[in-house]
N, C-alpha and C positions, 0 to 999 in steps of 0.2 A: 475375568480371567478365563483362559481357555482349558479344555475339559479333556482334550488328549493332544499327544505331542504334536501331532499334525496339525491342529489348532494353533499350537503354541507357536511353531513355525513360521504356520503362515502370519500370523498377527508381528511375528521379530520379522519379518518380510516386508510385510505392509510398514511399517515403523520404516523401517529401510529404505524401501522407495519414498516413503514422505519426505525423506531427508537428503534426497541425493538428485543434482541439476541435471547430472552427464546422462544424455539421451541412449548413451549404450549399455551404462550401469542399468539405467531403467528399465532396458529391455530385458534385461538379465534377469534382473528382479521379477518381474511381471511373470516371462520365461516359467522362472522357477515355482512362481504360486502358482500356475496353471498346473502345473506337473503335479504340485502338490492338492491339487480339486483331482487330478485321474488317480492318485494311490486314496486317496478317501474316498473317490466312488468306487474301487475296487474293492475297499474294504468293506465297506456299506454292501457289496454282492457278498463276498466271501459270509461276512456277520448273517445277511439273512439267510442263506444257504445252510450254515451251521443251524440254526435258529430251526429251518424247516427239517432237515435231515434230524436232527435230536429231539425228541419227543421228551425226555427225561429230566427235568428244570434242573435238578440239584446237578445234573452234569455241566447243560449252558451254567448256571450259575456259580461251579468250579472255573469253567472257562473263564468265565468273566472277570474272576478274582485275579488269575494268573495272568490277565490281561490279552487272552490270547482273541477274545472278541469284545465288541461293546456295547 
């Protein structure tokens, strides 16, 4: 099972194109995981940015609760 929604996403994506013939749905599909690999590497910079800028754990690990990094 995947561990945050962008995961989740792309796995109901992937499911999607397995199941789908029409060569422009696919592209759609494909399309949109892609997109969703550049907002997960943006978060992946953002998260470690937070990470180095906060020295403070129990604030990153407030963050973490409230989902605002991971």
């Amino acid at each position: 099972m995947a561990e945050t929604t962008l995961a989740t996403m792309d796995e109901l994506l992937e499911g999607a194109l397995n199941d789908v013939d029409d060569p422009e749905v696919r592209y759609k599909l494909r399309s949109a995981r892609q997109l969703l690999q550049v907002v997960q590497q943006r978060q992946d910079i953002i998260d470690e940015a937070i990470d180095t800028a906060i020295e403070d754990e129990a604030v990153l690990e407030n963050l973490r609760d409230l989902g605002y990094t991971e």
